[in-house]
C-alpha atoms as one frame of an Amber mdcrd trajectory, in Angstrom:
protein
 -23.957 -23.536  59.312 -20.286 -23.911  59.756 -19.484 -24.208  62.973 -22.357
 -26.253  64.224 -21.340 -28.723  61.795 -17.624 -28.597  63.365 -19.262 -29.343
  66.883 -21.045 -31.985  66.038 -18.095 -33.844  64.242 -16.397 -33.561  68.137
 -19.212 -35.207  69.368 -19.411 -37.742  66.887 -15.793 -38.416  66.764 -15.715
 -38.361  71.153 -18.548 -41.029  70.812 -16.643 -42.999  68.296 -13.531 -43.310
  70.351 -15.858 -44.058  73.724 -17.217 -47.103  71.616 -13.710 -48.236  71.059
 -12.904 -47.921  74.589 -16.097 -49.340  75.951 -15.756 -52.287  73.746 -11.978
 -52.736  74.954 -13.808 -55.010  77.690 -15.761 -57.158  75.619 -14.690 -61.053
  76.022 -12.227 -62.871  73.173 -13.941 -64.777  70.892 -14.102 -68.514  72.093
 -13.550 -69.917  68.467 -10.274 -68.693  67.061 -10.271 -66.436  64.420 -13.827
 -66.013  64.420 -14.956 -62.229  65.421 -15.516 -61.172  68.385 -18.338 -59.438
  70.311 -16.520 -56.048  69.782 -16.192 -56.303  66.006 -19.522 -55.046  65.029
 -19.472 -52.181  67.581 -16.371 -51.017  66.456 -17.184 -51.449  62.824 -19.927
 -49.334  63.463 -17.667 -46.389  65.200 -15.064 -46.579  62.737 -17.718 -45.619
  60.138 -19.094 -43.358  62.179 -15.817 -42.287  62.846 -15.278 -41.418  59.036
 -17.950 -39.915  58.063 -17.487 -37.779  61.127 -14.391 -36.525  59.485 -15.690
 -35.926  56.322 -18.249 -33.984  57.527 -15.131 -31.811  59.590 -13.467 -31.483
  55.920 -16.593 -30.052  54.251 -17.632 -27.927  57.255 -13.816 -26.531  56.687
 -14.029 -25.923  52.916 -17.501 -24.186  53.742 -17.429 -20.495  52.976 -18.844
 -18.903  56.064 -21.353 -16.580  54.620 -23.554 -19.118  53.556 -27.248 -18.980
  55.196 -29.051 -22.384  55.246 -32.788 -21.942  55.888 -34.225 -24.471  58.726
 -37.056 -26.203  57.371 -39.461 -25.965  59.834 -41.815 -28.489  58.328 -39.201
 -31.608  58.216 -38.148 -30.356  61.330 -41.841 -31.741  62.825 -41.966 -34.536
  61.081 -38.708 -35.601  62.361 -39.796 -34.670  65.797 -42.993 -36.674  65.730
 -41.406 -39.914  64.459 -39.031 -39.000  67.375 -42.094 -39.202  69.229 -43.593
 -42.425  67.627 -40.316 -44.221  68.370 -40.300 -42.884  72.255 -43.408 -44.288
  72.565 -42.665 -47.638  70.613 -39.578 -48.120  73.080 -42.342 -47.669  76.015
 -44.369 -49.603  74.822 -42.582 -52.385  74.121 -42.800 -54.722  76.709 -46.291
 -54.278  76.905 -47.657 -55.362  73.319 -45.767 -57.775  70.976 -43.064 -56.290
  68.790 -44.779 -58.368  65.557 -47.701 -56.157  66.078 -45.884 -52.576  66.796
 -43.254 -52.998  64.429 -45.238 -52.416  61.039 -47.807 -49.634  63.364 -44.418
 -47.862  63.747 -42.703 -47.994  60.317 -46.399 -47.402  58.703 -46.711 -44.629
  60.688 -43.021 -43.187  59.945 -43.304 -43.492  56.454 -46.786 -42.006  55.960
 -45.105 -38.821  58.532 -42.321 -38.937  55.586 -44.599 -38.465  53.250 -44.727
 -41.972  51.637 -48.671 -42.039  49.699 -48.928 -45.445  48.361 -50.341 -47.933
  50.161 -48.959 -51.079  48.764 -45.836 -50.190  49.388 -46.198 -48.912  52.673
 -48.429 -52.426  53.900 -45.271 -54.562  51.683 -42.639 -52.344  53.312 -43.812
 -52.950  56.942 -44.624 -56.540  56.015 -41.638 -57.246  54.723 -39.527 -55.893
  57.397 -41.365 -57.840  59.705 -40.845 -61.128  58.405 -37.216 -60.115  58.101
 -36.689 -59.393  62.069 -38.981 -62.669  62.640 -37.055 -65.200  60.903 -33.452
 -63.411  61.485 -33.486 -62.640  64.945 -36.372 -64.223  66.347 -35.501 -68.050
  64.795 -31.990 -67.378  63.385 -30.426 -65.790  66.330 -32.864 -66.983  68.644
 -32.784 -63.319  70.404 -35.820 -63.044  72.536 -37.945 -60.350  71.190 -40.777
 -59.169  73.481 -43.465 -61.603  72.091 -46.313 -62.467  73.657 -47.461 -65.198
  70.765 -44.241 -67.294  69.776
């Protein structure tokens, strides 16, 4: 899987630079020194950026007769949580985001293959306390919410 991995480090690298463009027109920052708006975008694309390459350098010092067998089986479950994530963005102005938030990640991680229950419930619990109080009353970012 050589040269499949070579494409998709030129896609990866072609979005990276796009995000740096893109974010070219993002406004200064009205305290100075503080970051801007395009800081964590392009932090983001500069990572992406890098691992992007290092991906190149491995595909290069790949011999080219190896065979990597697709594993149909990940494969679905990738493609269903796909699915449950499709449907979650849908969705998502119709039912609160407290409610389909741990429905989603409960549902990923028993796709995934994740048994125990605790941790699943805690997990999704967890996460949604974290969005809550950082976005929701930190941030203030309005969440679709139909109860706060």
């Amino acid at each position: 899987m050589k040269w499949p991995d070579i494409v998709i480090t030129f896609i990866l690298a072609f979005v990276s630079f796009y995000i740096f463009y893109d974010t070219g027109t993002y406004p200064e920052p009205i305290v100075p020194g503080a970051p801007g708006a395009a800081l964590f975008p392009r932090t983001l694309a500069l990572m992406l950026l890098i691992l992007s390459l290092i991906l190149f350098i491995k595909a290069l010092r790949r011999k080219t007769g190896q065979r990597v067998q697709l594993n149909w089986q990940a494969i679905g479950k990738i493609g269903l949580s796909l699915i449950l994530a499709i449907a979650f963005w849908a969705l998502l102005n119709v039912w609160d985001i407290f409610i389909m938030m741990p429905i989603l990640l409960v549902s990923i991680m028993v796709i995934m293959g994740e048994r125990r229950i605790k941790t699943t419930i805690t997990v999704a619990i967890i996460f949604d306390v974290f969005i809550y109080v950082v976005f929701y009353r930190i941030f203030h970012v309005m969440l679709p919410t139909i109860y706060f």
